[in-house]
PADOFI-419569 format. One record per residue: x, y, z of N, C-alpha, C, O in turn; residue in one letter. Coordinates in steps of 0.2 Angstrom, whole numbers, padded with zeros to 4 digits, always signed. Layout:
XYZXYZXYZXYZa ...
END
This chain:
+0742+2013+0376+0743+2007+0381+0738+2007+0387+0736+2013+0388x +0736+2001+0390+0729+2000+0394+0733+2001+0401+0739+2001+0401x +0729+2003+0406+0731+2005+0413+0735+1998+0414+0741+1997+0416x +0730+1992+0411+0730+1987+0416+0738+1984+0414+0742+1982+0417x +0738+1986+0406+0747+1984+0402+0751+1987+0407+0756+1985+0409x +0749+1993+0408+0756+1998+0412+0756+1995+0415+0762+1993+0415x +0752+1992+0421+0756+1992+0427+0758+1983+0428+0760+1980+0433x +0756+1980+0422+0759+1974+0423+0765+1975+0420+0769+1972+0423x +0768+1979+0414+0775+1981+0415+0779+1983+0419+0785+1981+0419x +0774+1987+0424+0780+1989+0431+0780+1982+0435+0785+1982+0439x +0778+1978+0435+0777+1974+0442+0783+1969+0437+0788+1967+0441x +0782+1967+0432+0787+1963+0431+0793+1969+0430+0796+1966+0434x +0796+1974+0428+0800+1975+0430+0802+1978+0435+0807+1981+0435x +0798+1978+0442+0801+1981+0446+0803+1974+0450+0809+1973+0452x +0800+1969+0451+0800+1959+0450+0808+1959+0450+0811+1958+0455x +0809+1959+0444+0814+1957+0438+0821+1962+0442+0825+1961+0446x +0821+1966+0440+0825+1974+0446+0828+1970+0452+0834+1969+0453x +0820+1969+0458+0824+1970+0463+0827+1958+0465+0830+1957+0470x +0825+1956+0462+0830+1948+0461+0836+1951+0459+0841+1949+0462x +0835+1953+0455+0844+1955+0451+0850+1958+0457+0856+1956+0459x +0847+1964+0458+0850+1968+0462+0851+1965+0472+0856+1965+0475x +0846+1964+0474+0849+1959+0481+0853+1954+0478+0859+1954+0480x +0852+1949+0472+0858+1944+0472+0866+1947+0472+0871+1944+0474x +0864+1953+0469+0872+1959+0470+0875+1963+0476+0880+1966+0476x +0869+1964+0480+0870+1968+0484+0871+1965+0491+0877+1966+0494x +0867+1961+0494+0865+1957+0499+0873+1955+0505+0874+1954+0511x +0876+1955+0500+0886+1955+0504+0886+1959+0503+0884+1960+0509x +0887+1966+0501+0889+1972+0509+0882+1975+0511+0883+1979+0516x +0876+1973+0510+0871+1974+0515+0874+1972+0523+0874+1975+0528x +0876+1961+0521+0878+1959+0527+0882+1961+0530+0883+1960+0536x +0888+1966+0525+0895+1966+0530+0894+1974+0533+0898+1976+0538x +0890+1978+0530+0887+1986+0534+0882+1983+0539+0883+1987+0544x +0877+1979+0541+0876+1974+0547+0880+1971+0553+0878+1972+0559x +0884+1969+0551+0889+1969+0555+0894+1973+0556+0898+1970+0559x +0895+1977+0554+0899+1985+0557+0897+1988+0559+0900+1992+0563x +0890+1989+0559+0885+1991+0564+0881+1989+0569+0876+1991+0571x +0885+1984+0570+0880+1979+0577+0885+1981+0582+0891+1981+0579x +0885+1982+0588+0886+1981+0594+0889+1978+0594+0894+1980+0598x +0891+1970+0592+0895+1965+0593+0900+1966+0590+0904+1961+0590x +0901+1971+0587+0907+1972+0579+0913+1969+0582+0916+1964+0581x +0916+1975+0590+0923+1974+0591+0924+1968+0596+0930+1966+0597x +0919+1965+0597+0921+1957+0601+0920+1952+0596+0923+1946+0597x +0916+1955+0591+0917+1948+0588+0920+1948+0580+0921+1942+0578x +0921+1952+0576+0922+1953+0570+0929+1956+0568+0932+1956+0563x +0930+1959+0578+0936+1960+0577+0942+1957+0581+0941+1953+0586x +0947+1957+0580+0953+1953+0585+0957+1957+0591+0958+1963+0590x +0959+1952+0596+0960+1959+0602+0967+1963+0599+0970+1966+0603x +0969+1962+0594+0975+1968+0592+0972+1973+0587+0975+1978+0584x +0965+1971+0586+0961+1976+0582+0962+1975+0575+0959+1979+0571x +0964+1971+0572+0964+1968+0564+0955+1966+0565+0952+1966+0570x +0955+1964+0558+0948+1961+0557+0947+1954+0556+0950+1950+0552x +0944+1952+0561+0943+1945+0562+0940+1945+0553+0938+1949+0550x +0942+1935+0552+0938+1934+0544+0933+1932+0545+0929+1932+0540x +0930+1931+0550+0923+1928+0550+0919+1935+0548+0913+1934+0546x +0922+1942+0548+0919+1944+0546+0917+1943+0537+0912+1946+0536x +0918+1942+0535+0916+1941+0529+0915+1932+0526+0915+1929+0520x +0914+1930+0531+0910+1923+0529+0902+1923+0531+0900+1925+0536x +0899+1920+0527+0891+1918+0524+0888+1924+0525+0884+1927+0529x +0892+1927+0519+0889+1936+0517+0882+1935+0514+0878+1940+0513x +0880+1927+0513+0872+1926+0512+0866+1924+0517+0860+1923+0516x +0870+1925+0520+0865+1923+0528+0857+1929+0528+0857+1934+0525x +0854+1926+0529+0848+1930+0527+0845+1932+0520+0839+1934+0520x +0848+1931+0516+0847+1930+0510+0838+1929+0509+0834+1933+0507x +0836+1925+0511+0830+1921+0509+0823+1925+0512+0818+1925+0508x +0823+1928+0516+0816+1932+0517+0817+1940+0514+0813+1944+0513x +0826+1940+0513+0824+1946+0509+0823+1946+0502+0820+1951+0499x +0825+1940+0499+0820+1939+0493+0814+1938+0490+0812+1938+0484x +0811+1935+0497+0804+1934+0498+0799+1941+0498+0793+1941+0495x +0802+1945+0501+0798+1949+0500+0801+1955+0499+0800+1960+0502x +0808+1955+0493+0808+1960+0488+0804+1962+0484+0803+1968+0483x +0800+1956+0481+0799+1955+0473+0791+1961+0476+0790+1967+0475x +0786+1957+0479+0781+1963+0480+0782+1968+0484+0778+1972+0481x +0785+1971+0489+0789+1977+0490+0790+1981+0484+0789+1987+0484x +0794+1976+0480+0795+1982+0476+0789+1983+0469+0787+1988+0467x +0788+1977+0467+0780+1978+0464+0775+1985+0468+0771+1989+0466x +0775+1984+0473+0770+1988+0479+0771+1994+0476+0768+1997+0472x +0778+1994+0477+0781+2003+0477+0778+2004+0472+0773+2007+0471x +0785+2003+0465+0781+2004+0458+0774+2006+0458+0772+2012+0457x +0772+2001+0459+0763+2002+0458+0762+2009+0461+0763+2014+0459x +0761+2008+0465+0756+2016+0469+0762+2021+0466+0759+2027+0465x +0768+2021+0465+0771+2027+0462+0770+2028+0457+0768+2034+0456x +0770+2025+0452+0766+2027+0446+0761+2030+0444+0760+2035+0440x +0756+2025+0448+0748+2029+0450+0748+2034+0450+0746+2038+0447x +0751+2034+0458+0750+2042+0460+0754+2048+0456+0752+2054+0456x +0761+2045+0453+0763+2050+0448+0758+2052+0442+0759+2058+0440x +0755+2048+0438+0752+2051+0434+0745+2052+0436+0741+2053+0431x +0742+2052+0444+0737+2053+0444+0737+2061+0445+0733+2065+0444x +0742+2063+0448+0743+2070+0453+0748+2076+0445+0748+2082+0446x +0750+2073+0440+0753+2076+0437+0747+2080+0434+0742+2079+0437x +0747+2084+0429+0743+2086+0427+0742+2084+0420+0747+2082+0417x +0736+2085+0416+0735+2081+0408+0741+2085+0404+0744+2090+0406x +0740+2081+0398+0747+2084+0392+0743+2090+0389+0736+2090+0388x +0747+2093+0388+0744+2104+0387+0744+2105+0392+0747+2111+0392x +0743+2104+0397+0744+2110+0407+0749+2109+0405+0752+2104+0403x +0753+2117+0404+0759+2119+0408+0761+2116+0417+0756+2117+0421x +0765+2113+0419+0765+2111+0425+0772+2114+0426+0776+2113+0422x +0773+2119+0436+0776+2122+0437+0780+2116+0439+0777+2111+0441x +0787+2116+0440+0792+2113+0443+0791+2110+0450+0792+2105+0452x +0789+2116+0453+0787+2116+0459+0783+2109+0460+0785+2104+0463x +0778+2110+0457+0771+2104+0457+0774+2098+0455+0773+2092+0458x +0779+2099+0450+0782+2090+0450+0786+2087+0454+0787+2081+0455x +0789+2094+0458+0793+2090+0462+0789+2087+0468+0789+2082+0470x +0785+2091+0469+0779+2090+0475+0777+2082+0474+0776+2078+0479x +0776+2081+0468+0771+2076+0464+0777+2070+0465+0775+2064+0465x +0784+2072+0466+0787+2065+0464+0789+2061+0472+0791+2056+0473x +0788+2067+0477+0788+2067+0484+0785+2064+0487+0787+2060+0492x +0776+2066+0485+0770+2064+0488+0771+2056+0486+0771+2051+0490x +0772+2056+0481+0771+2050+0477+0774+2042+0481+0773+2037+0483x +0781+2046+0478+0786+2041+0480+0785+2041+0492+0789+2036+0495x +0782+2043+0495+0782+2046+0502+0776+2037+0504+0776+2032+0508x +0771+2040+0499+0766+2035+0498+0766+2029+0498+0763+2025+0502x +0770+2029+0493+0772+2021+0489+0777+2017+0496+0776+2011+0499x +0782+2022+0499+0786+2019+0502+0783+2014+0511+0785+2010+0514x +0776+2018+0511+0775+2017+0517+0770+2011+0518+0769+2008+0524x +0769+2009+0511+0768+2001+0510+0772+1995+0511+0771+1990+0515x +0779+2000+0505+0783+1994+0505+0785+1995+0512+0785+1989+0514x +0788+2000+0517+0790+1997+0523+0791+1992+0528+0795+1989+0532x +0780+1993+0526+0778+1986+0529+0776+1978+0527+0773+1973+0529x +0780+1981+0522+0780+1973+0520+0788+1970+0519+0788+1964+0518x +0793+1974+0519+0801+1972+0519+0802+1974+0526+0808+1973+0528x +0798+1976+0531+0801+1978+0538+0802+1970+0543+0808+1969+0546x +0798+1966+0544+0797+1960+0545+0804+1955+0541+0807+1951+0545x +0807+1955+0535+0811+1951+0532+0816+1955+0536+0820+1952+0540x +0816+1964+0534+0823+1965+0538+0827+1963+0545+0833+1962+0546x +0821+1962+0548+0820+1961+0555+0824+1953+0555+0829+1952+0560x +0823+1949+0552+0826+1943+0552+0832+1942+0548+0836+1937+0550x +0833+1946+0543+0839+1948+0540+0844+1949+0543+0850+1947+0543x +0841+1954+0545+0848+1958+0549+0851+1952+0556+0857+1951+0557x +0846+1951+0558+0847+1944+0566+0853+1940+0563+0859+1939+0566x +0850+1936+0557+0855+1931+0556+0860+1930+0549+0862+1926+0546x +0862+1939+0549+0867+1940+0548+0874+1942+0555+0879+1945+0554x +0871+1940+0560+0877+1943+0564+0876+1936+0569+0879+1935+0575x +0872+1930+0565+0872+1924+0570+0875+1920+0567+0874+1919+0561x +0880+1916+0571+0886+1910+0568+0885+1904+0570+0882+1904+0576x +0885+1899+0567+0881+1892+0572+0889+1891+0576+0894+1892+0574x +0885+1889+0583+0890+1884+0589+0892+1876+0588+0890+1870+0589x +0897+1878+0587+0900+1869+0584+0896+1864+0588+0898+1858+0587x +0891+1866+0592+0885+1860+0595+0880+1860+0592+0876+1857+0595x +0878+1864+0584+0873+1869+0582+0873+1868+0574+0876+1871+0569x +0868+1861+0575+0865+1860+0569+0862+1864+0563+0864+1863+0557x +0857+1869+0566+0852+1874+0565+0856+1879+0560+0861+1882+0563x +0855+1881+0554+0856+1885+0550+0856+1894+0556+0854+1893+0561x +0859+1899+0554+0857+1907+0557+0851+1908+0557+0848+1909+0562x +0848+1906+0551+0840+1908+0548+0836+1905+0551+0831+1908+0553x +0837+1897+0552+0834+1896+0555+0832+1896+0564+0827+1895+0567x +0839+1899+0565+0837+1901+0571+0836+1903+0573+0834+1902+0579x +0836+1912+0569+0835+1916+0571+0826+1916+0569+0823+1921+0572x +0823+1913+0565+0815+1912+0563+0813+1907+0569+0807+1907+0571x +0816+1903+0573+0814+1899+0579+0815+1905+0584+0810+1907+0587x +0820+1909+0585+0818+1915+0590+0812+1917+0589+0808+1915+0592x +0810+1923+0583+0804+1927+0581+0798+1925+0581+0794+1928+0580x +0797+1915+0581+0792+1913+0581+0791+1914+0588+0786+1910+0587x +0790+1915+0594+0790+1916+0599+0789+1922+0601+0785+1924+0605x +0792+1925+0597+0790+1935+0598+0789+1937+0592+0794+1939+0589x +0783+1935+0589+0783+1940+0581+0781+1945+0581+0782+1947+0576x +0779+1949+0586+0778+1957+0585+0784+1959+0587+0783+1965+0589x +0790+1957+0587+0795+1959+0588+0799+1959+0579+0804+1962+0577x +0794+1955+0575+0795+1959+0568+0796+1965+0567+0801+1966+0564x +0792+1969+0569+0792+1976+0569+0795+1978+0571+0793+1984+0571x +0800+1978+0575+0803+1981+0577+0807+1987+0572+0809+1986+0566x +0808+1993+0576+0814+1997+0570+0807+2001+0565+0808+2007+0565x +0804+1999+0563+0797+2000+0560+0798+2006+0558+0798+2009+0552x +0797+2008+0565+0794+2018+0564+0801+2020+0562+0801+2024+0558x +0807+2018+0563+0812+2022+0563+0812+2022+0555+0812+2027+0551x +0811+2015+0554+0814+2013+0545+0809+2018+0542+0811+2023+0538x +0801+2017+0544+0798+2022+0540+0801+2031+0542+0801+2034+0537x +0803+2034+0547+0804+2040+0547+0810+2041+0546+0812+2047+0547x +0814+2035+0543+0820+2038+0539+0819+2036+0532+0824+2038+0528x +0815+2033+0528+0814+2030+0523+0812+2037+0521+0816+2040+0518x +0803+2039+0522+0800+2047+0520+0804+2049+0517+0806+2047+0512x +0808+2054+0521+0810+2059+0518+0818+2057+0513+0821+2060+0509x +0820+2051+0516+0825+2048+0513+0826+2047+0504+0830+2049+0500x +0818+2043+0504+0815+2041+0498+0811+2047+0494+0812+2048+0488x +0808+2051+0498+0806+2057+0495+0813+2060+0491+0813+2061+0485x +0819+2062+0497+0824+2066+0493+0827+2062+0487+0830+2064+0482x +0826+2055+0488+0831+2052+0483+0827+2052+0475+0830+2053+0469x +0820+2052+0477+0816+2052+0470+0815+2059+0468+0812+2060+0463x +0817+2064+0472+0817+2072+0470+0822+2070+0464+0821+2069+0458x +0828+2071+0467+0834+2070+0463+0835+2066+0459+0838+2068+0454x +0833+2057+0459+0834+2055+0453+0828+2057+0447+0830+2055+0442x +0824+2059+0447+0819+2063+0441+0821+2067+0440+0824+2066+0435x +0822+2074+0443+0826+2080+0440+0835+2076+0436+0837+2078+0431x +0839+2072+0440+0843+2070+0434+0843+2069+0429+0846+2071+0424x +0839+2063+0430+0836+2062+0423+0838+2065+0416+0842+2064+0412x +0829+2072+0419+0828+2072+0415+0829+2081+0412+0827+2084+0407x +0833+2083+0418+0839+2090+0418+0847+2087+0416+0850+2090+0412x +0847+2083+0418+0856+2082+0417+0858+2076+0411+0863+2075+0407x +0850+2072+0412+0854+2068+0407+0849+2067+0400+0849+2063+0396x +0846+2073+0402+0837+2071+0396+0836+2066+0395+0838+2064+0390x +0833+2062+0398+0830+2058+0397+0821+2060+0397+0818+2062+0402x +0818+2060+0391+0811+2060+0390+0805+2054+0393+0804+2049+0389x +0802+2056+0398+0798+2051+0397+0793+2047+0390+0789+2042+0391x +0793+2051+0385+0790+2048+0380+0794+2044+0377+0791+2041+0372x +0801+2042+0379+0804+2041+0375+0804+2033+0373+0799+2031+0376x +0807+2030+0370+0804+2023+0369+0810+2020+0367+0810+2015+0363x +0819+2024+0369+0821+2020+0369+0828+2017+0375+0832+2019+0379x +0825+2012+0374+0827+2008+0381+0834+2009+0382+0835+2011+0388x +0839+2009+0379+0846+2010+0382+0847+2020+0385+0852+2023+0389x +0844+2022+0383+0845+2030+0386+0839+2031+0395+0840+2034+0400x +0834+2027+0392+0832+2026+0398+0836+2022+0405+0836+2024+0411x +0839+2018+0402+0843+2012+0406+0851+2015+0409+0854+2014+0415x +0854+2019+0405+0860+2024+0404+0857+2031+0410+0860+2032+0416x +0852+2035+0408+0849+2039+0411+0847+2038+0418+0845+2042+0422x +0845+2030+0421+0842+2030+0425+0847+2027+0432+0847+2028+0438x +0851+2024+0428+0856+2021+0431+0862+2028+0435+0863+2029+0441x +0865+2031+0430+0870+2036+0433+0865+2042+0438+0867+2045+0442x +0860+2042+0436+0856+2047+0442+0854+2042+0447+0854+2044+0452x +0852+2037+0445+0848+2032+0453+0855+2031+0456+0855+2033+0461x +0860+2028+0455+0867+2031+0457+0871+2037+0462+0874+2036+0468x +0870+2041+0457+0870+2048+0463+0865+2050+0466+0867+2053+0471x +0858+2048+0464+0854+2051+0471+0854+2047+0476+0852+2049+0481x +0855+2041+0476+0854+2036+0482+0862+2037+0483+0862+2033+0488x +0868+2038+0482+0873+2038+0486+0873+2046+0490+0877+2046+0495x +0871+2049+0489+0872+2057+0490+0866+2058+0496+0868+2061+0501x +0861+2055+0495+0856+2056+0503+0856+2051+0506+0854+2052+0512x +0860+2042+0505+0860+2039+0508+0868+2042+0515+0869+2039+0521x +0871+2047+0512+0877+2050+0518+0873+2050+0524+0874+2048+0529x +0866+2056+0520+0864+2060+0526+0861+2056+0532+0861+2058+0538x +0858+2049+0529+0855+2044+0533+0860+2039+0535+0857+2034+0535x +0864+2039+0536+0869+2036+0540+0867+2033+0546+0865+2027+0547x +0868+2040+0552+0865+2039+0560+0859+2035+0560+0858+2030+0563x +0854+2038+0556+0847+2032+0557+0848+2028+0554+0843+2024+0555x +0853+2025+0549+0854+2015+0547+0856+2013+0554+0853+2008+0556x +0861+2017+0556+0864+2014+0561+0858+2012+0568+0856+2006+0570x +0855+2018+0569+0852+2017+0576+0844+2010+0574+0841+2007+0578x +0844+2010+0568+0838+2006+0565+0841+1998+0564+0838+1993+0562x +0847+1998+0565+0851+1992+0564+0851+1990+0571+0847+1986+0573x +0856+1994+0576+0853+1991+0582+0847+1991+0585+0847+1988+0590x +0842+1992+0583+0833+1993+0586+0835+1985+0583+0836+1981+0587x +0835+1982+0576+0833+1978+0575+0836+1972+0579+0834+1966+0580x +0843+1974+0580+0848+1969+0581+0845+1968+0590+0843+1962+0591x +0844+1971+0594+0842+1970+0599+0834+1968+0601+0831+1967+0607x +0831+1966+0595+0825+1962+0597+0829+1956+0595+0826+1951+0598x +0832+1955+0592+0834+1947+0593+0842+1944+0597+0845+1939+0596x +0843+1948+0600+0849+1950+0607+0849+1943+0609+0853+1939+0606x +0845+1940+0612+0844+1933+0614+0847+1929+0611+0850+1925+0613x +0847+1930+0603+0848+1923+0598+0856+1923+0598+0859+1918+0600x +0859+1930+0595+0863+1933+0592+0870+1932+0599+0875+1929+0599x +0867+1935+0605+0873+1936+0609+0874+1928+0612+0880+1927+0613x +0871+1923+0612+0874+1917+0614+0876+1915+0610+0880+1911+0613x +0876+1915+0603+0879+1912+0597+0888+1913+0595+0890+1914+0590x +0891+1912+0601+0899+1916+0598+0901+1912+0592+0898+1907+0590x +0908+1915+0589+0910+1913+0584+0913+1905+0586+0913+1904+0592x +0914+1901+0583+0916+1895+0586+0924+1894+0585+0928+1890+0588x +0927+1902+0578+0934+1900+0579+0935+1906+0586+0941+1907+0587x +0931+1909+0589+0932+1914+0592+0931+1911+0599+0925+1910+0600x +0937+1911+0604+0937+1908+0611+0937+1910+0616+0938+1908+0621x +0937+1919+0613+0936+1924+0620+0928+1923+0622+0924+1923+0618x +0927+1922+0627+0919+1925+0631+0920+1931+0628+0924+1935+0626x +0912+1930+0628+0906+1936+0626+0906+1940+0632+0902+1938+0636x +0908+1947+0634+0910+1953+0636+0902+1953+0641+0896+1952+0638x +0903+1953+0646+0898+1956+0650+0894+1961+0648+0888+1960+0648x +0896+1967+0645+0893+1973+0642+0888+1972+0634+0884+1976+0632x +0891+1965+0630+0887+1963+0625+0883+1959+0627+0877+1961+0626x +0883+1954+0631+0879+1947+0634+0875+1950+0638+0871+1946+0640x +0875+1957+0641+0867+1960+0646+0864+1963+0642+0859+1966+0644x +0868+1964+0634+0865+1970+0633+0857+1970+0630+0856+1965+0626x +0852+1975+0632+0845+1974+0627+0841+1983+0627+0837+1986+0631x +0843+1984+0623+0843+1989+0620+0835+1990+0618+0832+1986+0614x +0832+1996+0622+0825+1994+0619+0822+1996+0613+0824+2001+0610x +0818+1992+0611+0818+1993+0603+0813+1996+0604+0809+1992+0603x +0810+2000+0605+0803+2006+0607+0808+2014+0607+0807+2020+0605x +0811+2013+0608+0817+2020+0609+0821+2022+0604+0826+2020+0607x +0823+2025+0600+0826+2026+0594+0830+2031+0599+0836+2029+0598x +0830+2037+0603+0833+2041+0607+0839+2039+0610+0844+2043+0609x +0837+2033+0614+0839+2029+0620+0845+2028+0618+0850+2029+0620x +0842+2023+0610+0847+2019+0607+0854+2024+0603+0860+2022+0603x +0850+2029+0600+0856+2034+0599+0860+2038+0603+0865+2040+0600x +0858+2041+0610+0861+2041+0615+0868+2035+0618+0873+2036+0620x +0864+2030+0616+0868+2025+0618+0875+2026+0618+0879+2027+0622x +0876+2027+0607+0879+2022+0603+0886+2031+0605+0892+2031+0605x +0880+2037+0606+0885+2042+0606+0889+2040+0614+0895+2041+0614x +0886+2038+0620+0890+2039+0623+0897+2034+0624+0903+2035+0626x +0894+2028+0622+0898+2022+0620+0906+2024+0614+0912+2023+0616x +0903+2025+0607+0907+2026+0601+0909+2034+0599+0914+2036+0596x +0902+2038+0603+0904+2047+0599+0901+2045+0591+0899+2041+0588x +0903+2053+0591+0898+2056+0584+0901+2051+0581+0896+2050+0576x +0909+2046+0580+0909+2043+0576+0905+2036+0573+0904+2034+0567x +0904+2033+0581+0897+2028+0581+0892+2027+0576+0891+2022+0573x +0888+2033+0577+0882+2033+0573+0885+2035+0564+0882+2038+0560x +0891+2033+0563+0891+2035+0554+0898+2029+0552+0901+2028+0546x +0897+2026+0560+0900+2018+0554+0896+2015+0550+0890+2017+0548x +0901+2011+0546+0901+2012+0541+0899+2015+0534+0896+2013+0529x +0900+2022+0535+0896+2026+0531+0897+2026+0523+0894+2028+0518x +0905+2024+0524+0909+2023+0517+0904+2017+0513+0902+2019+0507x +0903+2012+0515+0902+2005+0512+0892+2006+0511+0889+2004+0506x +0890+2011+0516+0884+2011+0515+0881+2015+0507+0877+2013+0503x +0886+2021+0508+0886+2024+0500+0887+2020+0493+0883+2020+0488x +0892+2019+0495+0894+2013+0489+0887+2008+0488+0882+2008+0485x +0889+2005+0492+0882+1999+0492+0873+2003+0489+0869+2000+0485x +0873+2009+0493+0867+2014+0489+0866+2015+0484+0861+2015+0482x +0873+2017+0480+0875+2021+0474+0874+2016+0469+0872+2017+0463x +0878+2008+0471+0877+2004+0467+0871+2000+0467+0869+1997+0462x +0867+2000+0472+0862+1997+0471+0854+2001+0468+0849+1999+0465x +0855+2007+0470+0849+2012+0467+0853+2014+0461+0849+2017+0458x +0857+2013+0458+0859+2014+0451+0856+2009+0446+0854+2011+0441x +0857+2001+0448+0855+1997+0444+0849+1995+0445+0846+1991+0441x +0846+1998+0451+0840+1995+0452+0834+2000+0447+0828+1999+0445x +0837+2005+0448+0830+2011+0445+0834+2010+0437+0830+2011+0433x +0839+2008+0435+0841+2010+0428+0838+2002+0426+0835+2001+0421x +0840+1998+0429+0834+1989+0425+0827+1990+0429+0823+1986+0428x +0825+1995+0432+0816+1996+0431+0815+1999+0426+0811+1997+0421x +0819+2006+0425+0817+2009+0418+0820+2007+0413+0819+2011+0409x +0823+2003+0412+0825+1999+0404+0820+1993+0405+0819+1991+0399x +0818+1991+0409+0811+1985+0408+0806+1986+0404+0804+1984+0399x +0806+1994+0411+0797+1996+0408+0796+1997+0403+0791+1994+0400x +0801+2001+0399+0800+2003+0394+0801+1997+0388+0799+1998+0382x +0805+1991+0389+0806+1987+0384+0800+1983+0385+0795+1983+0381x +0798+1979+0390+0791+1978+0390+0785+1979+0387+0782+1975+0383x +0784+1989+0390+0779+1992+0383+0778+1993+0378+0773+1995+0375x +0785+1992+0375+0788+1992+0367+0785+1986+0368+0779+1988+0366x +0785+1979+0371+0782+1973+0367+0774+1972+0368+0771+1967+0366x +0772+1978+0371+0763+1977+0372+0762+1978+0364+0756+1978+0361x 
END
């Protein structure tokens, strides 16, 4: 098979992957967004502490720039991880030492991620805004779009969160691609020469599964503190927008609040001195779940693509 076939295989299954997977995931993305917003107990919650319903209404809010730029995100990644994984492996006959592959699936994947960060950091940034924004019953304007009429006035306020996402992504995404290839192809043999699609798809799935729900624990604190980085460059949009069934005032300590988004420190100081250790690991429950389910289907329909694809070159 031609370089050029290979990596049009990956692009269309990594395409194909990652549509599939936000259309399934994107509701408890939004609803671990808002469990970790600052705004949770004034607004998601009720003053006897039950759960407000708003919290699980327009669980699609944002939906739209993160499928905009899943599709090359995830095309990006794939591409440079392949690359780089069959550039850095060694030819067939080298004995290659375990060590060296796992190095190889590290670097590889470290690489790959620091593209796509910058090219999904920006949708996240509006993602996340107008998942915690509710229109004002004087308030024509969709979330999205309101939250896109804010950032059009501060767009380097996109980036926001940036460095955090990429320094928890590294080693996130390194440890997660350590373990899903050693699964693989320790626990559940899956051969890379192999050519057939259902053992790839079975094999890729129950390991992309467990390695994104098992390292997605350890990164909990930095979802969270990366959540408010992001949530606080769009503070403006968010805190004036209350719920319209919700008729408490917006709490002095939400409505001043602006958290700088340059500070990842500041910010996680914050959250310990406000919530405690338990703060920074809300919703830690839903975030695995949502991990486990989403890097399980997501790498198990890229590796049943690739490979049925290449069967059709």
């Amino acid at each position: 098979m031609s370089v050029d076939a290979s990596n049009k295989d990956v692009s269309f299954a990594a395409g194909i992957a990652a549509v599939g997977v936000e259309l399934l995931i994107h509701p408890l993305d939004t609803l671990i967004t808002r469990i970790q917003s600052p705004a949770y107990t004034s607004t998601y919650q009720r003053v006897n502490g039950s759960v407000n319903p708003a919290l699980y209404r327009g669980l699609y809010q944002g939906f739209g720039p993160t499928i905009i730029t899943s599709i090359p995100a995830s095309v990006a990644f794939f591409t440079i991880y392949e690359t780089m994984k069959s550039t850095l492996q060694p030819n067939e006959g080298t004995q290659s030492s375990k060590t060296r592959e796992l190095a190889t699936y590290a670097i590889s994947s470290a690489v790959a991620d620091l593209v796509a960060c910058a090219i999904t950091n920006p949708a996240e940034v509006l993602k996340q805004n107008a998942q915690v924004v509710h229109a004002h019953s004087g308030h024509s304007r969709s979330p999205l779009l309101s939250t896109v009429k804010h950032f059009s006035r501060h767009p380097t306020k996109l980036w926001a969160g940036y460095t955090v996402l990429a320094a928890s992504h590294l080693p996130g995404t390194s440890l997660t691609f350590l373990l899903y290839e050693y699964l693989k192809t320790s626990w559940f043999e899956v051969s890379q020469k192999s050519s057939d699609v259902s053992a790839h798809f079975k094999g890729s799935l129950y390991s992309g599964a467990l390695a994104s729900a098992v390292v997605s624990m350890l990164f909990v604190p930095v979802d969270v503190v990366k959540t408010r980085m992001r949530l606080a460059a769009g503070t403006h949009t968010y805190a004036r927008l209350p719920l319209k069934a919700d008729i408490r005032p917006i709490p002095p300590s939400v409505k001043g609040q602006h958290v700088s988004s340059a500070n990842a420190i500041a910010v996680a100081r914050g959250i310990l001195v406000k919530d405690g250790v338990r703060g920074l690991f809300r919703g830690g429950a839903l975030t695995c779940l949502a991990a486990g389910l989403g890097g399980g289907l997501f790498l198990g329909c890229y590796d049943g693509l690739k490979v049925y694809f290449g069967a059709q070159v």
